[in-house]
C-alpha positions in Angstrom: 6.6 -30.7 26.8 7.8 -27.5 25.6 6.3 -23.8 26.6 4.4 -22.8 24.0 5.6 -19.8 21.9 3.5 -16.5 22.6 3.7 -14.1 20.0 3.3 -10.2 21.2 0.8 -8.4 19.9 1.5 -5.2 18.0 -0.7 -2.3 18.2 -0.9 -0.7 14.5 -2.3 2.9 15.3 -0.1 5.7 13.7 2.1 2.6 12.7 2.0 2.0 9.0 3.5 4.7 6.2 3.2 4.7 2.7 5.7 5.5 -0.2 4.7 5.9 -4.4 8.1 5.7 -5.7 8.3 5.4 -9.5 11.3 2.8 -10.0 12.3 -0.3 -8.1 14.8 -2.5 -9.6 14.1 -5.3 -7.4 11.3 -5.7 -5.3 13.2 -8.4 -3.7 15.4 -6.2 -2.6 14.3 -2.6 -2.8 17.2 0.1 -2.0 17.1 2.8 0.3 17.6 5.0 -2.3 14.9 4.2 -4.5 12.3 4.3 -1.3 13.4 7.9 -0.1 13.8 8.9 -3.7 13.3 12.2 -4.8 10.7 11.4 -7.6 8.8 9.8 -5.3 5.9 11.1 -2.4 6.0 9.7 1.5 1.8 10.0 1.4 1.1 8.6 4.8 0.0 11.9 6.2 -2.7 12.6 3.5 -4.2 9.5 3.8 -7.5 8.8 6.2 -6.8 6.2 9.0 -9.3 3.8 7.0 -6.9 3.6 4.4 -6.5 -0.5 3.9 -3.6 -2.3 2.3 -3.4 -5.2 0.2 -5.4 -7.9 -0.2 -4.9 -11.8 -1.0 -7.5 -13.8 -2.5 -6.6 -16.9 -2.6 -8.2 -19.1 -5.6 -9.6 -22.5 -5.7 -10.2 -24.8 -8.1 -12.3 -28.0 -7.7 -10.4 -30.9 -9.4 -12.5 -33.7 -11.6 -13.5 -36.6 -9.6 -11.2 -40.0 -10.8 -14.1 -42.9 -11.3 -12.4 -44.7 -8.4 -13.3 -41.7 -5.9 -16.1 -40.4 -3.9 -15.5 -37.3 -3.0 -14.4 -33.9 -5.1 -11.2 -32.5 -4.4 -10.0 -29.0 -4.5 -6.4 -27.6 -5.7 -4.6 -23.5 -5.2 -5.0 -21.8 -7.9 -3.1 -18.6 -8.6 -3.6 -15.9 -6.0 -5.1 -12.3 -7.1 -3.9 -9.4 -5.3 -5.9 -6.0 -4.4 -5.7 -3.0 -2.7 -8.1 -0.2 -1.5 -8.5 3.1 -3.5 -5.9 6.1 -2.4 -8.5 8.7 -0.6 -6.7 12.0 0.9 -7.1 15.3 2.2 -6.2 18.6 0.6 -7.0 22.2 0.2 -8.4 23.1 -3.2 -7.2 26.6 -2.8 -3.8 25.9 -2.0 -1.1 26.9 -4.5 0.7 24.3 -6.8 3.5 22.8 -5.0 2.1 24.0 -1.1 1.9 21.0 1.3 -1.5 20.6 1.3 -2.2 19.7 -2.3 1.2 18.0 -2.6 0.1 14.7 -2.9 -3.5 15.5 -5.0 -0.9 17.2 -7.3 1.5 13.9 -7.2 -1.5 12.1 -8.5 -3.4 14.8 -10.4 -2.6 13.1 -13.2 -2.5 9.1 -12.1 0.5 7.4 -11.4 2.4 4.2 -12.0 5.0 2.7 -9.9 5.4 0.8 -6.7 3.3 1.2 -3.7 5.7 0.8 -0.5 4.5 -0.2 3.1 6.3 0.0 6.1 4.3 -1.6 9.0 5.0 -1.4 13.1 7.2 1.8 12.9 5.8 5.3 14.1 5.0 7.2 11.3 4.7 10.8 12.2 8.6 11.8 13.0 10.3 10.7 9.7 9.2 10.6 6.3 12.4 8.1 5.5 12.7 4.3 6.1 15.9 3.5 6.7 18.2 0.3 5.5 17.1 -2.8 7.5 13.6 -2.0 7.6 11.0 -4.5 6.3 8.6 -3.4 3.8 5.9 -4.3 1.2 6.4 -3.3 -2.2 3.3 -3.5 -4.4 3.4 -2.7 -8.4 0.3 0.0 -8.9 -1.4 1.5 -11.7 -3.0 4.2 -9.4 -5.7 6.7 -11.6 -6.2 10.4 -11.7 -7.5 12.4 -8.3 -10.4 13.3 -8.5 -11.3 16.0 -5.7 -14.9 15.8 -3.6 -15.3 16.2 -0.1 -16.2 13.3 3.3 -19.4 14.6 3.8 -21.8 17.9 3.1 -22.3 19.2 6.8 -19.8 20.4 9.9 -17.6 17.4 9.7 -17.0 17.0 6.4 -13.9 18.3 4.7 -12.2 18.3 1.2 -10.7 14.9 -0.2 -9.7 13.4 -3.3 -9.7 9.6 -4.1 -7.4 7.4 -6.8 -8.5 4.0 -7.9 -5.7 1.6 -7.5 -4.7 -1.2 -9.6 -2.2 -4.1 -8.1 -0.4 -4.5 -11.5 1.9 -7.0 -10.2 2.6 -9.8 -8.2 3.7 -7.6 -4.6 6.6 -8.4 -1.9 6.1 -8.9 1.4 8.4 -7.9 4.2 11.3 -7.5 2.4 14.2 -5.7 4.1 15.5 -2.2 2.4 19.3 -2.6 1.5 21.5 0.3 1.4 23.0 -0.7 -2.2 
C-alpha cells in the first residue's frame, strides 16, 4: 500500500482580499487588467473580519418512485449561489474621495459587477493580484450603503452595510492571465 496523501492546512487570517471590478470578459479567465482596474475598488481593508464569501446550496430533488421499486430516490438539482451582505467601516465626516469613505462612496449608490476573491495570499502589503494567481469571480448586484454604526457604547464604531445579490453562476479558482 501506498502513503496516504496529507493535505497541509492553510491558516486563513489576514488571507483573503476582495476586488468590485465592473467588467470581466471572461470569468473563465479574468485578466490582470480587469482585476487591478482603475474603475474598480480593492475593499478588503474596509471590510470586518466576519465578512463570509460565497455560498453553495446544493438542491435535491426526490424522483417518482417506478411501481417496480421500494424505495424513493433523489437526483441534483441546479445549485443556488449566495453570499453575505458587504458591511464596512468609514468616517461619516470624512471628505468625498478621502480614504476612509472610499469604499461607502464606491457603493453609495449600489453597484453591479463582479465580486473577485483571492484566498491564501497576505492581504495587507498589496492591493494588486498578480497574473498566475487563483481567484473567484462572482457576478453581484450589490445595493446602496447605507451607514449605521456596530454598536451604541465604547466599542462600537461607524459602518455601513450593502445587500449583495449573486446574479450569476460564479468561478472558482480560476487563474488571472496577463492578456
Amino acid at each position: 500500500m501506498a502513503v496516504p496523501v496529507k493535505p497541509t492546512k492553510h491558516l486563513a487570517r489576514k488571507k483573503d482580499a476582495w476586488w468590485l471590478v465592473p467588467a470581466i470578459a471572461n470569468t473563465l479567465t479574468p485578466v490582470l487588467a480587469e482585476v487591478n482596474a482603475a474603475g474598480g475598488i480593492y475593499a478588503t481593508c474596509f471590510l470586518l473580519e466576519d465578512q463570509g464569501g460565497v455560498t453553495k446550496t446544493v438542491n435535491k430533488v426526490s424522483l417518482a418512485r417506478l411501481l417496480c421499486e421500494d424505495n424513493i430516490t433523489e437526483g441534483l438539482d441546479v445549485p443556488s449561489f449566495g453570499m453575505t451582505d458587504i458591511v464596512g467601516v468609514f468616517n461619516p465626516q470624512a471628505a468625498v474621495g478621502d480614504t476612509d469613505k472610499k469604499l461607502f462612496q464606491f457603493l453609495k449608490n449600489g453597484f453591479t459587477g463582479f465580486a473577485v476573491r483571492r484566498q491564501n495570499v497576505i492581504n495587507d502589503t498589496s492591493d494588486a493580484v498578480t497574473t498566475g494567481q487563483f481567484v473567484d469571480v462572482v457576478p453581484v448586484a450589490i445595493a446602496s450603503a447605507w451607514p449605521d454604526k456596530t454598536a451604541p457604547g465604547p466599542e462600537g464604531f461607524y459602518n455601513f452595510t450593502c445587500g449583495v445579490a449573486v446574479t450569476g453562476i460564479p468561478v472558482a479558482n480560476v487563474a488571472v492571465v496577463a492578456v
